[in-house]
C-alpha positions as CSV (number, residue, x, y, z in Angstrom):
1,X,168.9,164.5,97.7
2,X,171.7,162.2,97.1
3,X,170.3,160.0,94.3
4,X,171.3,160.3,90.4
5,X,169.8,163.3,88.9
6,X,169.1,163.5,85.4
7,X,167.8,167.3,83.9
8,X,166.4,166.7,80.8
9,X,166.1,169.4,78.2
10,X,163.9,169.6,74.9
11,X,165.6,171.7,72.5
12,X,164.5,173.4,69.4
13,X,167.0,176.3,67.4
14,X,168.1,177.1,71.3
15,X,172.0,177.5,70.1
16,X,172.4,180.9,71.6
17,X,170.6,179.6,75.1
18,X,171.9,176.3,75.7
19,X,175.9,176.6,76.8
20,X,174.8,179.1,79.2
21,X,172.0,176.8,80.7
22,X,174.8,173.7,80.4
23,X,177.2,175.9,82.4
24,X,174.9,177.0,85.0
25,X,173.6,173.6,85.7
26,X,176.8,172.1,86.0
27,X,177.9,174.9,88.6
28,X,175.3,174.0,90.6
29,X,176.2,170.3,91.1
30,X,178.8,169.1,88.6
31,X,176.9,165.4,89.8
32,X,173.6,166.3,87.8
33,X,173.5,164.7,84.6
34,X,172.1,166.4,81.5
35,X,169.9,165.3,78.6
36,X,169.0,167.5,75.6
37,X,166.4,166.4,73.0
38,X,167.2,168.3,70.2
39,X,163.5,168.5,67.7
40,X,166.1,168.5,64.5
41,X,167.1,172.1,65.4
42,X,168.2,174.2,62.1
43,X,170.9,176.6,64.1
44,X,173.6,175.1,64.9
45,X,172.1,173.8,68.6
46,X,173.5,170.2,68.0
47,X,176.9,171.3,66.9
48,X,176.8,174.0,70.1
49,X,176.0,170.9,72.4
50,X,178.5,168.4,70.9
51,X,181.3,170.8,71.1
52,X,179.9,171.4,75.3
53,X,180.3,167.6,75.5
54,X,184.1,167.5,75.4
55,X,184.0,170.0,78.6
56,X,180.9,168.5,80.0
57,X,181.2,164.3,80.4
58,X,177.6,164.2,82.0
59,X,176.0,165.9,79.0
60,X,174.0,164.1,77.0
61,X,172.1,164.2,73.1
62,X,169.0,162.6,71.9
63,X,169.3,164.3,68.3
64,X,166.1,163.9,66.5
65,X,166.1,164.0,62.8
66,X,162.3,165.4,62.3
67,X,160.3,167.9,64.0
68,X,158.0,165.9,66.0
69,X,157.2,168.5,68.9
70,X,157.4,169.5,72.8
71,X,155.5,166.7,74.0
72,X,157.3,164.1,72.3
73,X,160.5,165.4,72.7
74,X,160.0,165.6,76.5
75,X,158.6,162.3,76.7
76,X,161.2,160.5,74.6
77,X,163.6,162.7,77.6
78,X,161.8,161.1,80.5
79,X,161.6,157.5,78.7
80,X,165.1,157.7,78.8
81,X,165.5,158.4,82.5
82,X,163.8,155.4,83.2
83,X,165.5,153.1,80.7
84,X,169.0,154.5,82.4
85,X,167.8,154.2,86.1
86,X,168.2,157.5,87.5
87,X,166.2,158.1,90.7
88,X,164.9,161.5,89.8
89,X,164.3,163.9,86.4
90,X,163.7,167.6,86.3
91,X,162.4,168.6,83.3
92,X,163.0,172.6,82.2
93,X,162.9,175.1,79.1
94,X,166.4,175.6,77.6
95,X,165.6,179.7,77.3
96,X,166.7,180.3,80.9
97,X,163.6,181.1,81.6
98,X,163.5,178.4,84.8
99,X,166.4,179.6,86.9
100,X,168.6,176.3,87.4
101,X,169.3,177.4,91.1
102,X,165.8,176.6,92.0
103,X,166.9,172.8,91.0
104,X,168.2,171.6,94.7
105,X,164.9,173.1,96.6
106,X,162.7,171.2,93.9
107,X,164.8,168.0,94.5
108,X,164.6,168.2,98.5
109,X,160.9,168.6,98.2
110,X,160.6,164.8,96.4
111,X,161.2,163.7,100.1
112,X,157.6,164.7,100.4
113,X,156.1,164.5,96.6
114,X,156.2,162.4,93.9
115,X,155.9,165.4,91.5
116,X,157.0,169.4,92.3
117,X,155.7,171.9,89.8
118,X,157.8,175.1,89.2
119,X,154.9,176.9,89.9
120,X,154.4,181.2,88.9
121,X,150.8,181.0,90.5
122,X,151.4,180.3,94.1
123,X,152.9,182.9,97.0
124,X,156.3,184.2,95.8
125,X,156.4,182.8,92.3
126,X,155.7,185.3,89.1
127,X,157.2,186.7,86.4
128,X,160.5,188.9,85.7
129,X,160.8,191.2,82.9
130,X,158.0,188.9,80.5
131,X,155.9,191.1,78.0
132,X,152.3,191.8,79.0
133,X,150.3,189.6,76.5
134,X,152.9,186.5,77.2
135,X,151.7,186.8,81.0
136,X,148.1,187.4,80.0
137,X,148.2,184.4,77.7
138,X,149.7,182.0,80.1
139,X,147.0,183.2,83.1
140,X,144.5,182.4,80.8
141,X,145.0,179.4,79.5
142,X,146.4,178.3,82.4
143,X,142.5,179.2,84.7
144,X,140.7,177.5,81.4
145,X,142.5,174.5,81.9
146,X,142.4,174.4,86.2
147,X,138.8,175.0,85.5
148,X,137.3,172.9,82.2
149,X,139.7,169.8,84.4
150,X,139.0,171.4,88.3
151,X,142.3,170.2,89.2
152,X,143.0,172.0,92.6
153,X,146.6,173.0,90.8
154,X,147.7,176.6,90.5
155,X,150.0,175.9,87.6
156,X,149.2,173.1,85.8
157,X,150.9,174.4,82.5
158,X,154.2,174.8,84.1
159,X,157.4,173.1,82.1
160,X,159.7,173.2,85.3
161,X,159.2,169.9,87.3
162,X,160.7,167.6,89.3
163,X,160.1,163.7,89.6
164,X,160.7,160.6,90.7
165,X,161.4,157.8,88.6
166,X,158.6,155.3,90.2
167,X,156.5,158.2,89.4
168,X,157.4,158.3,85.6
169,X,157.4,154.4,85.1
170,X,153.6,153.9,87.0
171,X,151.7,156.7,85.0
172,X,153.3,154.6,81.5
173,X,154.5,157.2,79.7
174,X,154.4,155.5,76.3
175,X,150.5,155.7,76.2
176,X,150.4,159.7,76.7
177,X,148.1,161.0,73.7
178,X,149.1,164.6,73.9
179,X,151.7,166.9,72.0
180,X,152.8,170.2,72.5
181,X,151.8,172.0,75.9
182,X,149.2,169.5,76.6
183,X,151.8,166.9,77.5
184,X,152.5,168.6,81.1
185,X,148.8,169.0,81.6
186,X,148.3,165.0,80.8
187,X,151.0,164.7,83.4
188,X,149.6,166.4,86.2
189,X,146.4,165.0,85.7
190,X,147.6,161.0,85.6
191,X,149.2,162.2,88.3
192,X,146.0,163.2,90.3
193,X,144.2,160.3,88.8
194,X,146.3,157.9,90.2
195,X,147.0,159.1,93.9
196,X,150.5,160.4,93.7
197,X,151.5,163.6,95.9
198,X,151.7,167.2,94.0
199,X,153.5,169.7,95.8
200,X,154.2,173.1,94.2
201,X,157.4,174.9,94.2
202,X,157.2,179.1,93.7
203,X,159.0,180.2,91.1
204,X,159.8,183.3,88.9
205,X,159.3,182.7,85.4
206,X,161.3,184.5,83.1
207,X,162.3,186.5,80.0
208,X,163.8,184.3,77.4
209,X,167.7,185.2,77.7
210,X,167.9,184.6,73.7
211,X,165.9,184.1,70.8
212,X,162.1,184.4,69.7
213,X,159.5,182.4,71.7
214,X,157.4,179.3,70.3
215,X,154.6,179.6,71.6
216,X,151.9,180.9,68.7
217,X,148.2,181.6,68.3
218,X,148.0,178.3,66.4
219,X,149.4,176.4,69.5
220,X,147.1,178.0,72.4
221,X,144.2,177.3,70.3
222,X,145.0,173.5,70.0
223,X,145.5,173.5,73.5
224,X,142.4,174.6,74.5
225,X,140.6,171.8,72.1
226,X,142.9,169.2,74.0
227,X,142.0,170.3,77.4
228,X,138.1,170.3,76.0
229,X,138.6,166.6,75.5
230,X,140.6,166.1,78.2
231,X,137.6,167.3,80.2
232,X,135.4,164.8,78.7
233,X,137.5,162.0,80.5
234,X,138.5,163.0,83.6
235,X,136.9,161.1,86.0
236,X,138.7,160.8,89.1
237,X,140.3,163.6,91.5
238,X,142.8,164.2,94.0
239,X,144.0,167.4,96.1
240,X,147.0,169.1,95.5
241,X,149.4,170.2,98.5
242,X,151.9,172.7,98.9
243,X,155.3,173.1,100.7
């Protein structure tokens, strides 16, 4: 996929992560453009990405000055995408935990799909080296939400997607209601709601390279009451396919 490619990056005290993440993208095609949306970071992570820029001319900064969360920081990412017309976003952790070499198969498969999920839960993805109640955590939360929405989605809590900008300007991003987590499963279900093809991409998901994770009890937990409401609403399904 020849198009302009923007990978957009929420950030949040990620300083010992992100030049790592930067460098590997950037090996992979120097052509990709890179966004980070820093959540007012207390680490250092904006100095670490200004000092990047002066080897890096396609690397971007949103720098936010309060903590306003995942969900916004990855919208306020993709909003951005579509204000500066690039034909297709991939939206990842800064943790290396999403392998950037799995970038160009997720791009070539938006010849077929409007939206590829990253996904751990379909033949050949998984997990690398992540502790036992991390895995446990995320295949729960992840069957209570396929289930309480019955989405036909093996992963719809995955933070590794691709998509194309028509995509991201019909579902109207500026009216999403949900923060944290919940924002990608808001996204895949507009995306069901209104007809757009979901294909899955198997990947392995894994061990942060740096750094403490931020995913709590407290977050789970307001998760599942989001999904509970979300429940309530969803009307209207689609099926999923798979490369």
């Amino acid at each position: 996929m020849d198009n302009r490619v923007l990978v957009v990056v929420p950030t949040y005290n990620e300083r010992e992560n992100i030049g790592l993440l930067v460098e590997q993208v950037g090996a992979i095609n120097p052509q990709f453009c890179m966004l980070v949306v820093d959540d007012n970071s207390k680490d250092g992570t904006v100095q670490e990405v200004v000092k990047l820029q002066s080897k890096y001319r396609n690397l971007y900064t949103i720098i936010r000055n309060t903590r306003e969360g995942l969900g916004s920081a990855c919208r306020e990412g993709l909003l951005y995408a579509i204000k500066e017309g690039f034909d297709a976003v991939v939206l990842m952790d800064a943790d290396l935990s999403h392998a950037p070499s799995d970038i160009p198969k997720m791009l070539e498969l938006l010849q077929s799909y409007d939206l590829v999920i990253g996904s751990r839960y379909v033949a050949g993805g998984g997990f690398v080296d992540v502790p036992f109640i991390r895995v446990v955590n995320s295949r729960v939360s992840n069957a209570i939400a396929r289930g309480l929405l019955r989405l036909p989605v093996n992963d719809i809590t995955s933070g590794f997607r691709a998509m194309k900008r028509n995509f991201l300007e019909r579902i109207d991003l500026t009216t999403f209601g949900y923060e944290g987590y919940s924002f990608y499963i808001e996204l895949t279900l507009r995306a069901f709601a209104q007809g757009f093809k979901i294909g899955e991409f198997p990947i392995q998901f894994r061990r942060r390279h740096s750094g403490r994770s931020k995913i709590s009890l407290k977050i789970l937990v307001d998760t599942l009451f989001r999904v509970l409401f979300l429940s309530r609403n969803n009307k209207r399904r689609a099926p999923v396919q798979q490369p």
